[in-house]
N, C-alpha and C positions, 0 to 999 in steps of 0.2 A: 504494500500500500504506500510506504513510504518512498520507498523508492521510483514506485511508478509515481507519484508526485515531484519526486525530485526532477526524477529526466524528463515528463513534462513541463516542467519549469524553465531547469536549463533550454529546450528547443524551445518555447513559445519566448525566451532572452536571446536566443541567438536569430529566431524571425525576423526579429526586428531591428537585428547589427548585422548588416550585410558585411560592415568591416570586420568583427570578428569570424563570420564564417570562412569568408575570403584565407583569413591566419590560420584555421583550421584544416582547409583543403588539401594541402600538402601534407597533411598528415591519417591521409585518411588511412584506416585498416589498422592504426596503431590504438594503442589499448591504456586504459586511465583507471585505475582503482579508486574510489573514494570511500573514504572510511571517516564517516560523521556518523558516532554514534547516534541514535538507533543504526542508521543508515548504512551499509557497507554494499558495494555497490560496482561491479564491472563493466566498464562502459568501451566502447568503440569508436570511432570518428567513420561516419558516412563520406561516402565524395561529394554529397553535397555540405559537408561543413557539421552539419547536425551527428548529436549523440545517438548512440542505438545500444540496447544491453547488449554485453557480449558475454558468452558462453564459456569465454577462455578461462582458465585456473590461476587464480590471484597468485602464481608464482611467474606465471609469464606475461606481466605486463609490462610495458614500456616506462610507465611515472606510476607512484602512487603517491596521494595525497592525503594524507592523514591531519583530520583536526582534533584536537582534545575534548575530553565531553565538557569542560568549561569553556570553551571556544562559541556553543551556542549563545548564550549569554551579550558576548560580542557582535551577536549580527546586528543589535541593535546599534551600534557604533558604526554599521557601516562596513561595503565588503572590505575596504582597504584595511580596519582594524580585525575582522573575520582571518584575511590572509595573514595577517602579521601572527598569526598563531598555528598558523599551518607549518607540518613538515611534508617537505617535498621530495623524493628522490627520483632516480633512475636516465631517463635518458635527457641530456641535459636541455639538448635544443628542444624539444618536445616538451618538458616540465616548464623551462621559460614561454613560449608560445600559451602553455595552459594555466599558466600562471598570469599573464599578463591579460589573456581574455578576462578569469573568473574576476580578477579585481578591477577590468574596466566595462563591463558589460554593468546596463542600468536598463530598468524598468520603465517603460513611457505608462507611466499607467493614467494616464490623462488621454492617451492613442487611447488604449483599451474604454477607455471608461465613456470616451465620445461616440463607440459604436455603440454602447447601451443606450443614453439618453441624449447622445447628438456631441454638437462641437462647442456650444454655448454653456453649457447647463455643466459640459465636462470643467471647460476653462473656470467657472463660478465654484465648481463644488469644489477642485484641486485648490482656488485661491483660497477659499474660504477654510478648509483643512486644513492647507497651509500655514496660515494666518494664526488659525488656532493650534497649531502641532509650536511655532515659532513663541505664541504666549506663555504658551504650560512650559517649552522650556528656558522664558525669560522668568517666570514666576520661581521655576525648583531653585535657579540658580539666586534669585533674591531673596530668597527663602534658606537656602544655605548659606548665604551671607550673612542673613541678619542673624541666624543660629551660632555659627562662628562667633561672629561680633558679641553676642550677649554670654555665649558660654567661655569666653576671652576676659572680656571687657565690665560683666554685670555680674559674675556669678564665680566668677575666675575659675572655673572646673577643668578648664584648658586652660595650657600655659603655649603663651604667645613665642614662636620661633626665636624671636630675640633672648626674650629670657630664659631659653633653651639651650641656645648659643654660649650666652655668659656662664650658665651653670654651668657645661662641658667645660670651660676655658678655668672657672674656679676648680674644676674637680683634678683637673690634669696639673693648678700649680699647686694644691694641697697634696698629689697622689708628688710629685717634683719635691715639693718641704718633707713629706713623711720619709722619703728615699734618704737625703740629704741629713736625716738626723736618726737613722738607721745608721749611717755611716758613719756617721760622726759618731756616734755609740758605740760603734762595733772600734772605732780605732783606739777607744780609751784602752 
């Protein structure tokens, strides 16, 4: 289930990147393991660019891509923070070409969403999503400020970086004094 969602995913993102297809084509017949858990997953390059499962044994594939199971977590960050948690091996021109698609292919979901209820209604509801996706995260981030601020500043539960600083800086010339009169002790 999962997987057939995956690789229809990945082909209805590469519909609509002619340019990544294009980077794909040369590599057709070669083989891409993906292992996000749940997901584990043998996949193939078609000669037209697009994924197809393949049947071959997760020992003979050209790249596999492995993500961490905290690695889901990051998609929300976006695929370039997705891939920065990826381990990639195997054939190296193949792993960069497939590497380079997954972290620049993007979703037009405003294309998709204009064949639902047209081209108008799509551009309104993306701005307006938008708009509100941009509030909630100007609110979290004022909202962590002012929490900082007050558990800094009001309630002093945290200690401010500076004063963090200086403590390190006192403990390193008390731990420097305690050394110096160790020695001085031991030479009497």
């Amino acid at each position: 289930m999962l997987e057939h969602l995956t690789l229809s995913t990945l082909n209805h993102l590469l519909a609509g990147s002619d340019w990544a297809r294009d980077r794909l084509r040369p590599f057709a017949g070669r083989h891409l393991h993906l292992s996000l858990l749940p997901v584990q997953m043998t996949l193939s390059v078609d000669p037209e660019g697009y994924f197809s499962v393949s049947a071959r044994a997760d020992a003979d594939v050209d790249v596999r891509i492995t993500l961490p199971p905290a690695a889901g977590a990051r998609m929300f960050g976006g695929v370039e923070a997705l891939m920065q948690e990826a381990h990639i091996e195997g054939n190296a021109e193949f792993a960069q070409e497939i590497g380079f698609v997954l972290r620049n292919l993007r979703w037009d979901y405003e294309e998709d969403l204009s064949r639902l209820v047209g081209d108008i209604a799509a551009r309104r509801l993306t701005t307006s999503v938008g708009g509100f996706l941009r509030w909630q995260r100007d609110a979290m981030q004022r909202f962590t400020e002012n929490a900082v601020e007050y558990l800094t500043e009001e309630q002093a539960v945290l200690a401010k970086q500076g004063d963090l600083q200086k403590m390190a800086r006192d403990v390193r010339a008390l731990e420097t004094a305690l050394d110096a009169l160790e020695r001085a002790d031991l030479q009497r």
